[in-house]
N, CA, C and O atoms as a DFTB+ gen file, in Angstrom:
652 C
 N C O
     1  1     -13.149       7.288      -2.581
     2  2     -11.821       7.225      -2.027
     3  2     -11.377       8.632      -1.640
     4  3     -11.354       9.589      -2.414
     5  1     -11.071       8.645      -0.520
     6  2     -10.105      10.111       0.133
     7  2      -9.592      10.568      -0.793
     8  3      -9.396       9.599      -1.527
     9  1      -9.095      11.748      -1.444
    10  2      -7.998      12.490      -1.891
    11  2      -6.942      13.198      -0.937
    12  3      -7.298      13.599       0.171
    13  1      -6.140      13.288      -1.215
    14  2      -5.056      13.791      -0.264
    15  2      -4.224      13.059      -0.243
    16  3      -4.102      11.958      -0.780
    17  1      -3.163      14.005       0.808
    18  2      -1.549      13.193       1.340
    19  2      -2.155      11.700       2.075
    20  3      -3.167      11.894       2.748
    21  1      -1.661      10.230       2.030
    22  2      -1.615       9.147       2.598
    23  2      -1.287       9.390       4.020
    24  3      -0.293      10.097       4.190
    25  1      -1.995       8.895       5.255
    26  2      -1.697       9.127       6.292
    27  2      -0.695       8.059       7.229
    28  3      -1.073       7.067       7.851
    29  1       0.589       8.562       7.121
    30  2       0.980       7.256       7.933
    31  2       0.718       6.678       8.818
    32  3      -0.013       7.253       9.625
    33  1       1.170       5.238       9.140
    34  2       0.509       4.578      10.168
    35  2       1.210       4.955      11.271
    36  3       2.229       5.645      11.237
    37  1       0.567       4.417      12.480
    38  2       0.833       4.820      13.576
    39  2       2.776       3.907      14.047
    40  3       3.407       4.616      14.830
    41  1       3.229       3.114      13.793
    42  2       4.506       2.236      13.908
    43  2       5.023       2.787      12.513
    44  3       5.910       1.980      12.235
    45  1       4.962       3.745      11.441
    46  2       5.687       4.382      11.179
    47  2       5.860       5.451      11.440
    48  3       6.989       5.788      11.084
    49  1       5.119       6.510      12.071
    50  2       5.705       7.539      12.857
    51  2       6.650       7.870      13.686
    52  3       7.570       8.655      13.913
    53  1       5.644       6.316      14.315
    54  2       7.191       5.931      15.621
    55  2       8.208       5.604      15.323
    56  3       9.183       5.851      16.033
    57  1       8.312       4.825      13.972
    58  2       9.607       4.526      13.545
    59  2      10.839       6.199      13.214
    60  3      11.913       6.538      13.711
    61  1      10.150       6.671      12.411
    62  2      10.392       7.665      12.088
    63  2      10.593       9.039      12.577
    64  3      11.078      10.058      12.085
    65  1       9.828       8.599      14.201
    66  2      10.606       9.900      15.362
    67  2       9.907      10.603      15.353
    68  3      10.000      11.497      16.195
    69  1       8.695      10.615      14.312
    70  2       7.688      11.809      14.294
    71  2       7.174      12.023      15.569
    72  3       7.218      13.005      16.311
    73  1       6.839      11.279      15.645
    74  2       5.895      11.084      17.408
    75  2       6.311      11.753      18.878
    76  3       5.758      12.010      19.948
    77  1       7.871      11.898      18.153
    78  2       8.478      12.171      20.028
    79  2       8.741      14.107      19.400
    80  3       8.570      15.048      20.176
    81  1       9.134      14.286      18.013
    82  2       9.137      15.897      17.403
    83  2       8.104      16.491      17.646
    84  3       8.120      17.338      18.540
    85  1       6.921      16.226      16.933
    86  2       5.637      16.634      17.155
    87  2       4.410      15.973      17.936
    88  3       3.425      15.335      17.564
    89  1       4.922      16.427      19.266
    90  2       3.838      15.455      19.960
    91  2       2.636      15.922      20.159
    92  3       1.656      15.241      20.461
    93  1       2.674      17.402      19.954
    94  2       1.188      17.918      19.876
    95  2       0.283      17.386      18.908
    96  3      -0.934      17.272      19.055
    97  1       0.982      17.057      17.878
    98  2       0.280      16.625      16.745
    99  2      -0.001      15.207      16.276
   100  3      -0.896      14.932      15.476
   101  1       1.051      14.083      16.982
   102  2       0.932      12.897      16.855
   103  2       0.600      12.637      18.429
   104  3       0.669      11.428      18.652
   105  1       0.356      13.177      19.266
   106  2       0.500      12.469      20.477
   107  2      -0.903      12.032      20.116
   108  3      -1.038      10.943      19.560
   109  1      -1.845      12.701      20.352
   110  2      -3.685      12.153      19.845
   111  2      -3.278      10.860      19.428
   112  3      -3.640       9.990      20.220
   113  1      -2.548      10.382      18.295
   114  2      -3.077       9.084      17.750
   115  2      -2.107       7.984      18.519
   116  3      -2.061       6.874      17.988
   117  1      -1.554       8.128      19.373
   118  2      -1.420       6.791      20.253
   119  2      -2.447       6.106      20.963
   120  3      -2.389       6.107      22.193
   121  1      -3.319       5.558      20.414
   122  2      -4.381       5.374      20.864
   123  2      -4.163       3.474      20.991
   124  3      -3.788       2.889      19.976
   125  1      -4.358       2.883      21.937
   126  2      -4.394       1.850      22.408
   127  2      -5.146       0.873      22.445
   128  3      -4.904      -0.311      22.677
   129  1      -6.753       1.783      22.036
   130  2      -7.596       0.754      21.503
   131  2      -7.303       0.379      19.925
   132  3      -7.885      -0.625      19.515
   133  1      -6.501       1.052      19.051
   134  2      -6.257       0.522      17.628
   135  2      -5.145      -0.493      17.878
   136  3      -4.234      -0.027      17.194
   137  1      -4.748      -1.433      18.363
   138  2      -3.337      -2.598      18.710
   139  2      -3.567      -2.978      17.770
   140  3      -4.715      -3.230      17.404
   141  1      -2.217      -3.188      16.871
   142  2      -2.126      -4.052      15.967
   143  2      -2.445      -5.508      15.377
   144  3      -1.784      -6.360      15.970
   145  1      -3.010      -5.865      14.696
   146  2      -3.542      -7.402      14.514
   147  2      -1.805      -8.248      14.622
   148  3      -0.925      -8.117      13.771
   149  1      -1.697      -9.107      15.938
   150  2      -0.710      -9.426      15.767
   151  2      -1.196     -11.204      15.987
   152  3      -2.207     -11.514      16.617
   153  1      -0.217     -12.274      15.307
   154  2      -0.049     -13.421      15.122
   155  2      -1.831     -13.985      14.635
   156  3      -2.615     -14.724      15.231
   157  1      -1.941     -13.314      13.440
   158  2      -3.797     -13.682      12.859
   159  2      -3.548     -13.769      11.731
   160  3      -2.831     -13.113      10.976
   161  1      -4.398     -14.926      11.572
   162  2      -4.286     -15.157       9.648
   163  2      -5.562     -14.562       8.880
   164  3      -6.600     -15.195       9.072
   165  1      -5.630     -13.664       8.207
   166  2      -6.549     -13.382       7.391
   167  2      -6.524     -14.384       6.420
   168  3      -5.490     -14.969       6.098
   169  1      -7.771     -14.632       5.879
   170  2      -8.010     -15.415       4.491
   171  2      -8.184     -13.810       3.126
   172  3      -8.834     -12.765       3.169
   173  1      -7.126     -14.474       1.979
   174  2      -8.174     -13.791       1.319
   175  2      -9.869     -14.767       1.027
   176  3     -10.235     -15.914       1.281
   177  1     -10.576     -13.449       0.321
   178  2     -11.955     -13.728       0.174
   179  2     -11.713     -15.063      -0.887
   180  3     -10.541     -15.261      -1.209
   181  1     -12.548     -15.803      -1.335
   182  2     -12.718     -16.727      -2.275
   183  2     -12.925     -16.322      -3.903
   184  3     -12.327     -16.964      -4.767
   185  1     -13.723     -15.324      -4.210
   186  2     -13.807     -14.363      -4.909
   187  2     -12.517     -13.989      -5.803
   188  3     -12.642     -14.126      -7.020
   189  1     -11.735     -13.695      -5.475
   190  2     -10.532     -13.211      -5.681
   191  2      -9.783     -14.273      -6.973
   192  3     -10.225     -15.407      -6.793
   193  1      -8.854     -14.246      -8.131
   194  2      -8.526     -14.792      -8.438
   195  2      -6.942     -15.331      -8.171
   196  3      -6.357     -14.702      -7.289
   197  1      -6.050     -16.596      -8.930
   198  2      -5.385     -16.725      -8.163
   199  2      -4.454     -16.278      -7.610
   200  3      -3.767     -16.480      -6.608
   201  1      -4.580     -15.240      -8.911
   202  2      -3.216     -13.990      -8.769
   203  2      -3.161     -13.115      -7.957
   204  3      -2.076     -12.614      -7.661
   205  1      -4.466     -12.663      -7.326
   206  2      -4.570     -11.942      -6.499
   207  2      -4.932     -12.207      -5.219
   208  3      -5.078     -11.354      -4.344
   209  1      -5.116     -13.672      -5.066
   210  2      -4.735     -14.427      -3.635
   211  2      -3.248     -14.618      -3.181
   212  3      -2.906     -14.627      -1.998
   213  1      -2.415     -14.768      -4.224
   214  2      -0.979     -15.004      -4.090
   215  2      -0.297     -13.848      -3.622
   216  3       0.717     -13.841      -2.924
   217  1      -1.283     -12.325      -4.305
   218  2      -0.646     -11.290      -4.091
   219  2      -0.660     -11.228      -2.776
   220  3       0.369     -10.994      -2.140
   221  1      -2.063     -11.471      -2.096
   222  2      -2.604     -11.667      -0.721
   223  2      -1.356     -12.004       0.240
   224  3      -0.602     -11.380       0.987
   225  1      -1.521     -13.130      -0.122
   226  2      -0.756     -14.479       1.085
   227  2       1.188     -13.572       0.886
   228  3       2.009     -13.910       1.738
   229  1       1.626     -12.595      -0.162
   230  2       2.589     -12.130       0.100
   231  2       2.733     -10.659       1.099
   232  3       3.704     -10.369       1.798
   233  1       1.463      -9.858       0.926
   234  2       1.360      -9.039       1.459
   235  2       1.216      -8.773       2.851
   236  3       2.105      -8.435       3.632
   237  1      -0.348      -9.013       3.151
   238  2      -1.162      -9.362       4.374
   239  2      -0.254      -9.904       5.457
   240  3      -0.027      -9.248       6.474
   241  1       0.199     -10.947       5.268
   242  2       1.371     -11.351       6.674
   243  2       2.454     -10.649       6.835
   244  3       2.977     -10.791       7.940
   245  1       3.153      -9.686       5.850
   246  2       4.414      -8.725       5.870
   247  2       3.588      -7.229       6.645
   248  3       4.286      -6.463       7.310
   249  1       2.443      -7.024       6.506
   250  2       2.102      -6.168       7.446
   251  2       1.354      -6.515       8.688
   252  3       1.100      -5.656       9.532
   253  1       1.030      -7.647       8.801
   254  2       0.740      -8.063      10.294
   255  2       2.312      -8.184      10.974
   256  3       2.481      -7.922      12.164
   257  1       3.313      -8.562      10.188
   258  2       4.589      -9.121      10.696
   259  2       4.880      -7.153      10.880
   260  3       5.442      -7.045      11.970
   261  1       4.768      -6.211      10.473
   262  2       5.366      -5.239      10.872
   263  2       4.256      -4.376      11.621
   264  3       4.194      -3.150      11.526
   265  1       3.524      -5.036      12.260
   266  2       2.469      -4.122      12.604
   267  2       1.998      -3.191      12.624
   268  3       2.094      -2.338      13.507
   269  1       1.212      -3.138      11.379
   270  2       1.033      -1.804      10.668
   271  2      -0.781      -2.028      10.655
   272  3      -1.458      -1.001      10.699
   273  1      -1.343      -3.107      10.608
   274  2      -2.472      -3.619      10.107
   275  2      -3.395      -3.811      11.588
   276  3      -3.262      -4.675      12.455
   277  1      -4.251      -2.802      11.523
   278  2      -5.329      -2.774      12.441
   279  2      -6.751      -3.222      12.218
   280  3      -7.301      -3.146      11.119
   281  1      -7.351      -3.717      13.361
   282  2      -8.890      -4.023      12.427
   283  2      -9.945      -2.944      11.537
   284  3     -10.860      -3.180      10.749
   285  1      -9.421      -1.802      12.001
   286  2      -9.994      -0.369      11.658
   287  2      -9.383      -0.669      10.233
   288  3     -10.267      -0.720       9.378
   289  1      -8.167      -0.870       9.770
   290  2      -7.706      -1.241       8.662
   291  2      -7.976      -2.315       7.600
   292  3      -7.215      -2.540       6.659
   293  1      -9.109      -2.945       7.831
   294  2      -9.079      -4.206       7.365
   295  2     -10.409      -4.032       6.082
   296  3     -10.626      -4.917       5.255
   297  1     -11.271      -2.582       6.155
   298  2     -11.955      -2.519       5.232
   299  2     -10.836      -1.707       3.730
   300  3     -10.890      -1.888       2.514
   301  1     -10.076      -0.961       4.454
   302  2      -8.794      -0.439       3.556
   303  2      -8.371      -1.915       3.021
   304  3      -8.540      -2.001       1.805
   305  1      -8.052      -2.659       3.399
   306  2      -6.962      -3.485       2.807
   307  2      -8.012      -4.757       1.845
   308  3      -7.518      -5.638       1.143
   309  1      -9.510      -4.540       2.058
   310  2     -10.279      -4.790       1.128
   311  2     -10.360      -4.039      -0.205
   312  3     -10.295      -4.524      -1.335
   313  1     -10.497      -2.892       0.114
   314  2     -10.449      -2.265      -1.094
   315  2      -9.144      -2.222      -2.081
   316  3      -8.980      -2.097      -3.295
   317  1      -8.301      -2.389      -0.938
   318  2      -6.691      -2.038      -2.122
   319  2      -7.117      -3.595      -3.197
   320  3      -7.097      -3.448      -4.419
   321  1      -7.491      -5.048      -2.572
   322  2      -7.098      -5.803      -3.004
   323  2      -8.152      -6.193      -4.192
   324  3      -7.913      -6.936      -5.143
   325  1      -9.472      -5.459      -3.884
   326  2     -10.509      -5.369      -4.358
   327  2      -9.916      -4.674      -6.061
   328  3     -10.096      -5.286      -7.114
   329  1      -9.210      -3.300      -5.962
   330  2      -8.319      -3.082      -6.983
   331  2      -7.719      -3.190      -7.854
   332  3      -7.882      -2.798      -9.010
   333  1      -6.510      -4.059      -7.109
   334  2      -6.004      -5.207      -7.711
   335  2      -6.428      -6.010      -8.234
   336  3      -5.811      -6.323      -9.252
   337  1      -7.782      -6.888      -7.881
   338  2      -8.768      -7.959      -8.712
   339  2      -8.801      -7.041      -9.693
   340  3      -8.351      -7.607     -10.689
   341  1      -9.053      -6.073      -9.923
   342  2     -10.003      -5.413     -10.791
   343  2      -8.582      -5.405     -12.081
   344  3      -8.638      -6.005     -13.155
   345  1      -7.460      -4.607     -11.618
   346  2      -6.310      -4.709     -11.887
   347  2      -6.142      -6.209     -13.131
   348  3      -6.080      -6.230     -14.361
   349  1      -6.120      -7.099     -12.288
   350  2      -5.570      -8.862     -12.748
   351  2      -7.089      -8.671     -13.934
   352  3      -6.719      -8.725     -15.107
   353  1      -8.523      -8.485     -13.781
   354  2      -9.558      -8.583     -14.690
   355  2      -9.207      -7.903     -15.565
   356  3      -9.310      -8.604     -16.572
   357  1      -8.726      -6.632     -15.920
   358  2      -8.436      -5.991     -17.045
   359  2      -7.209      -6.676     -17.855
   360  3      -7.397      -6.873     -19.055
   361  1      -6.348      -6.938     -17.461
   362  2      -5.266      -7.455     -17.565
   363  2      -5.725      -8.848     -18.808
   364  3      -5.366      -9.119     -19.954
   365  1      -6.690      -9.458     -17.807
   366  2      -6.809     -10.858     -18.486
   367  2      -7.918     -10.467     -20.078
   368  3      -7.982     -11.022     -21.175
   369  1      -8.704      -9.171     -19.435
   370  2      -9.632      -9.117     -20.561
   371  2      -8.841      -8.510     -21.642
   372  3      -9.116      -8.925     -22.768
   373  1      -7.762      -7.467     -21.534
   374  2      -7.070      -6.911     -22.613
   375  2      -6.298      -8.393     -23.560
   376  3      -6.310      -8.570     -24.778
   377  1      -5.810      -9.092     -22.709
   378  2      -5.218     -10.725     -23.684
   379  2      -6.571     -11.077     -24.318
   380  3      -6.900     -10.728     -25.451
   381  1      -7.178     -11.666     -23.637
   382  2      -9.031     -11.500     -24.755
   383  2      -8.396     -11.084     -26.140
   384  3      -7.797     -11.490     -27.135
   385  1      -8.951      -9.985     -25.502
   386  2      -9.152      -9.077     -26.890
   387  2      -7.996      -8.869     -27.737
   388  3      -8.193      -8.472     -28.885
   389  1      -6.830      -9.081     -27.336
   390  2      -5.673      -9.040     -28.517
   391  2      -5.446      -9.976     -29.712
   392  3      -4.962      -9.876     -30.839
   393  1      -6.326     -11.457     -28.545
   394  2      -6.312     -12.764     -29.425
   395  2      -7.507     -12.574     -30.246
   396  3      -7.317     -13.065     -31.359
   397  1      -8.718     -12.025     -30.116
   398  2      -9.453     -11.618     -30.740
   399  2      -9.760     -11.022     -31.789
   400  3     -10.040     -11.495     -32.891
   401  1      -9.675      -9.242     -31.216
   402  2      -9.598      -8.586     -32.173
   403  2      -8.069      -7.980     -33.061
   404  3      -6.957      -8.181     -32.573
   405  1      -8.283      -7.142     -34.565
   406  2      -6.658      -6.940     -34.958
   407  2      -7.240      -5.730     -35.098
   408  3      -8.405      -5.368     -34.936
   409  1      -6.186      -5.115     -35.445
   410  2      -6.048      -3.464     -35.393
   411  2      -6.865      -2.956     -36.886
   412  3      -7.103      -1.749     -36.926
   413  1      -7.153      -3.495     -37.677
   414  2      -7.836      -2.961     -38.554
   415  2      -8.805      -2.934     -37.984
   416  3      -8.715      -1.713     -37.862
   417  1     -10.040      -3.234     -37.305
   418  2     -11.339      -3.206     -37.395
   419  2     -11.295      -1.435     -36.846
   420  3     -10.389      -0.704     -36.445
   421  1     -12.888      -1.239     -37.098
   422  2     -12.593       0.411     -36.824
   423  2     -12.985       0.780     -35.611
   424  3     -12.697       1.923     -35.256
   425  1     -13.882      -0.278     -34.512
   426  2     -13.410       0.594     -33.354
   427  2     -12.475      -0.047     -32.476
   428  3     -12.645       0.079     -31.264
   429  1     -11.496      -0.727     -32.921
   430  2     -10.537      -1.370     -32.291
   431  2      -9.927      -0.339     -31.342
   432  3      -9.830      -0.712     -30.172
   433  1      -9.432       1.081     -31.684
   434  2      -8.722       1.795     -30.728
   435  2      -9.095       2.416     -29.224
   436  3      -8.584       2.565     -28.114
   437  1     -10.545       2.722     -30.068
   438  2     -11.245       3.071     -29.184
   439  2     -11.697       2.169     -28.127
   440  3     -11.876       2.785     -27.076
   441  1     -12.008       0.584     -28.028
   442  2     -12.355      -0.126     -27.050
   443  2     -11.106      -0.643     -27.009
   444  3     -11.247      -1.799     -26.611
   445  1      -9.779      -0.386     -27.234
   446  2      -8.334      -0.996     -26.515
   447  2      -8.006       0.398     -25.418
   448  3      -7.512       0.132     -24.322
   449  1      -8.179       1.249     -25.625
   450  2      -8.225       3.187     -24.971
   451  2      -9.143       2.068     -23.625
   452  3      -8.649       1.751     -22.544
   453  1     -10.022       1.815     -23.946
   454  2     -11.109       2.328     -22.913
   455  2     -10.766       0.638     -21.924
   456  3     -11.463       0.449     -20.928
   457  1      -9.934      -0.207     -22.225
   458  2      -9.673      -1.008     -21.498
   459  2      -8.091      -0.962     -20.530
   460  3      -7.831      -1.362     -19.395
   461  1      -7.328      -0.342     -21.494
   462  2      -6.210       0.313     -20.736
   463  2      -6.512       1.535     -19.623
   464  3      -5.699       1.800     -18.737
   465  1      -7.684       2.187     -19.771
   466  2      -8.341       3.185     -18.857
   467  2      -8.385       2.484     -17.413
   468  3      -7.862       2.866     -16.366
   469  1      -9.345       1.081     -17.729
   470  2      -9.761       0.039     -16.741
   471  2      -8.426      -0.198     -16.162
   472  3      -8.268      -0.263     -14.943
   473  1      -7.651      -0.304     -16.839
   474  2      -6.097      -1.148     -15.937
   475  2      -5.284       0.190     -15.219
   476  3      -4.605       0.187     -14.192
   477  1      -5.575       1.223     -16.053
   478  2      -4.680       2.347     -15.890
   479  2      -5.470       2.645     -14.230
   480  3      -4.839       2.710     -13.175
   481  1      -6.797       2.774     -14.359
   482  2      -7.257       2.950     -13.091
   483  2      -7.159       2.025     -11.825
   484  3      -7.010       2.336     -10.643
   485  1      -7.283       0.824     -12.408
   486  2      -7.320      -0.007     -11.392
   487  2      -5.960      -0.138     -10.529
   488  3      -5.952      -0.457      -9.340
   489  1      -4.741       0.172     -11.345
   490  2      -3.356       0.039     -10.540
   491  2      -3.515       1.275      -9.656
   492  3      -3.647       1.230      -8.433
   493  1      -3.487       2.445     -10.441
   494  2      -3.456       4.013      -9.747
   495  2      -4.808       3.800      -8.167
   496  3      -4.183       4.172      -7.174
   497  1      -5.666       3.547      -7.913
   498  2      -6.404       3.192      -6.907
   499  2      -5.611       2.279      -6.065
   500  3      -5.550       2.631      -4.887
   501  1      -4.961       1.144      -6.387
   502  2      -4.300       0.113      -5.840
   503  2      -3.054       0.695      -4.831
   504  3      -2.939       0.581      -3.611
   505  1      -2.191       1.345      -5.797
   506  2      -1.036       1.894      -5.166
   507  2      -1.629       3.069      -4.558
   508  3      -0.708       3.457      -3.839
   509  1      -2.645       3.924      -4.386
   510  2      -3.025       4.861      -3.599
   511  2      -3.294       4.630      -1.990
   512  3      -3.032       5.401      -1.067
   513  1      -4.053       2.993      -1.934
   514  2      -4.262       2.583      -1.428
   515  2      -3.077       1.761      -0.576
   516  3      -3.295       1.304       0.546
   517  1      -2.156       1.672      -1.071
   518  2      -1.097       0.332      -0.961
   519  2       0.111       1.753      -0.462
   520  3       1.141       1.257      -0.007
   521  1       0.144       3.107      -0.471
   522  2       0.960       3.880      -0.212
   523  2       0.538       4.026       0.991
   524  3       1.368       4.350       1.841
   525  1      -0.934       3.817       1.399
   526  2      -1.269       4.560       3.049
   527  2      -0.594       3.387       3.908
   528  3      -0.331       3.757       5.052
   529  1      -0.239       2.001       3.611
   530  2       0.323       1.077       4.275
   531  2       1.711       0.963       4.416
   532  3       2.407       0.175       5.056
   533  1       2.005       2.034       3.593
   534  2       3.779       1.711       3.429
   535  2       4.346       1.065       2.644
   536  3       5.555       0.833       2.674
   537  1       3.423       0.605       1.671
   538  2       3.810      -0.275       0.802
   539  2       4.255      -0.413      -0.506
   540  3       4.334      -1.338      -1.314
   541  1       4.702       1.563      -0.471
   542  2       5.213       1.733      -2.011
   543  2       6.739       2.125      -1.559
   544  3       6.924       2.571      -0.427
   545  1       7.577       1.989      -2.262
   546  2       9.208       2.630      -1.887
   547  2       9.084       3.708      -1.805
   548  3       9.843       3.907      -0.856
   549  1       8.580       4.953      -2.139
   550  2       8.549       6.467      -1.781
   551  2       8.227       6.756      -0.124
   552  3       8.727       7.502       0.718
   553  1       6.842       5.508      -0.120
   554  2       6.552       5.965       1.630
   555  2       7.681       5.078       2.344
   556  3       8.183       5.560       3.360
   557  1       8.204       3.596       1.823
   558  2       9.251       2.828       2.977
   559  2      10.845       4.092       2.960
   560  3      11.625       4.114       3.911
   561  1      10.994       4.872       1.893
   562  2      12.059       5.701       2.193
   563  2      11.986       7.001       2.945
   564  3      12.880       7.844       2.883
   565  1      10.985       7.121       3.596
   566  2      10.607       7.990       4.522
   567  2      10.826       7.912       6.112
   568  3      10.681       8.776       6.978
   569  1      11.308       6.303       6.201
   570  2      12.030       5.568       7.405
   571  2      12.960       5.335       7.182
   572  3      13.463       4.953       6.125
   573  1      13.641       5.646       8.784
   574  2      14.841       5.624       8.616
   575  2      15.601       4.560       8.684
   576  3      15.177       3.544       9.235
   577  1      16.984       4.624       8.075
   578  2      17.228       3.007       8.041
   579  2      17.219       2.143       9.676
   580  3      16.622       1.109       9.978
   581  1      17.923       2.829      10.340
   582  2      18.755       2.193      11.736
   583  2      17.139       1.416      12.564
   584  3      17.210       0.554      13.440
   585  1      15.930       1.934      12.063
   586  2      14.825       1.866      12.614
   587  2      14.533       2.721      13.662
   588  3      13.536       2.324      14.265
   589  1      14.993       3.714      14.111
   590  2      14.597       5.095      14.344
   591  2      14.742       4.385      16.219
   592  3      13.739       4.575      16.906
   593  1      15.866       3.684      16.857
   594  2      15.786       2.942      18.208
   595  2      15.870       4.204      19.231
   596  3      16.765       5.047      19.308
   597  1      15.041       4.123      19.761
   598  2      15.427       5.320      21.151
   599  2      16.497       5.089      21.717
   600  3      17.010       3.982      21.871
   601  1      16.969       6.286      22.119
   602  2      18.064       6.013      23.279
   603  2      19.681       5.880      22.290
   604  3      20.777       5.543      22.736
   605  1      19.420       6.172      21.223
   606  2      20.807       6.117      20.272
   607  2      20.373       7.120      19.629
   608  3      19.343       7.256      18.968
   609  1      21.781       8.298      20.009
   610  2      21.675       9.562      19.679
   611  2      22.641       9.037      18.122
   612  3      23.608       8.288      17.983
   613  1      21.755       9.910      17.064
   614  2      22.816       9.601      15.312
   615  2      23.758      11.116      15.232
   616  3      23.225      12.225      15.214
   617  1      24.575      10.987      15.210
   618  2      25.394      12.057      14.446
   619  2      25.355      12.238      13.112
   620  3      25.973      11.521      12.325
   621  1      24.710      13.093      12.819
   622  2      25.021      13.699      11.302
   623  2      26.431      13.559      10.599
   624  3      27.343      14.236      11.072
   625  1      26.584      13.087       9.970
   626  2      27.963      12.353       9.294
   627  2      28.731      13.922       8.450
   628  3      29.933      13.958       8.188
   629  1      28.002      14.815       8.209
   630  2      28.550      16.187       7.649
   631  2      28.587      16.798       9.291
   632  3      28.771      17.993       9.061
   633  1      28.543      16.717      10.239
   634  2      29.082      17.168      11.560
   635  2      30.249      16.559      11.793
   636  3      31.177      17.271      12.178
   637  1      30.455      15.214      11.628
   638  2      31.535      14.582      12.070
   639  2      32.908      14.985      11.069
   640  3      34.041      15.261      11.463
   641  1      32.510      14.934       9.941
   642  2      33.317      15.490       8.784
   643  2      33.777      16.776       9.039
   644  3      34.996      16.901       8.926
   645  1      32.967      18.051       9.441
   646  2      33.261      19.485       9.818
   647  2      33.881      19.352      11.031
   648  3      34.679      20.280      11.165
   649  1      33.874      18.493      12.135
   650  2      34.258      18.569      13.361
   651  2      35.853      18.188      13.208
   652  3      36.578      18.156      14.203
């Protein structure tokens, strides 16, 4: 997996005005062969359990519906969900083991450590993944509310106040 800053998508830049500020720098990625997957149903895989098909069927159509989701995108949005499975498996194996094992035995801490590791990782990959889409509140508050419409100049509300 990449390390680094999440790269926004191309319909949040635009949302966000980046595109028309820095066009030296965003103009390159208007690129026309990436068009958004628009009115397509992805399946999730079969594989997947049910929790993380449900997560699917909530997600997947909220970013085709905001067109954010390209086919170039579609091995990304495997892996986020791929994650998440992994996510829901730890989850189910830590209940396992609670009904299982009790806290006296002696390596109880050590294999409860090393299954919270599994979950601890599997979310942190998920939302890494789930931030390059816009899909955490830190990156959706990075747009602006009004939806960033051309052709409507905003006044700074501490201008109007000083004026």
């Amino acid at each position: 997996m990449a390390a680094g800053r999440p790269r926004g998508t191309q319909k949040h830049i635009e949302l966000s005005g980046l595109a028309k500020k820095r066009k030296k720098y965003y103009g390159e990625r208007n690129n026309t062969q990436l068009a958004p997957l628009a009115d397509m149903s992805i399946e999730a895989p079969k594989k997947y359990s049910r929790e993380t098909r449900m997560a699917w069927d909530l997600i997947v159509p909220n970013l085709i519906a905001m067109e954010v989701l390209t086919e170039v995108d579609l091995p990304s949005l495997q892996m986020m969900f791929d994650a998440y499975e992994e996510y829901v498996q730890a989850k189910k194996t830590i209940t396992k083991f609670e009904k299982i094992h009790t806290m006296l035995e002696p390596d109880y801490i050590i294999k409860r450590k090393a299954l919270n590791t599994w979950m601890t990782n599997s979310q942190v990959n998920f939302n890494k993944i789930a931030a390059r889409f816009g899909l955490m509140p830190t990156e959706r508050s990075r747009l602006p509310i009004n939806g960033g419409n051309p052709g409507i100049e905003e006044k700074d509300p501490i201008e109007v106040v000083l004026a």
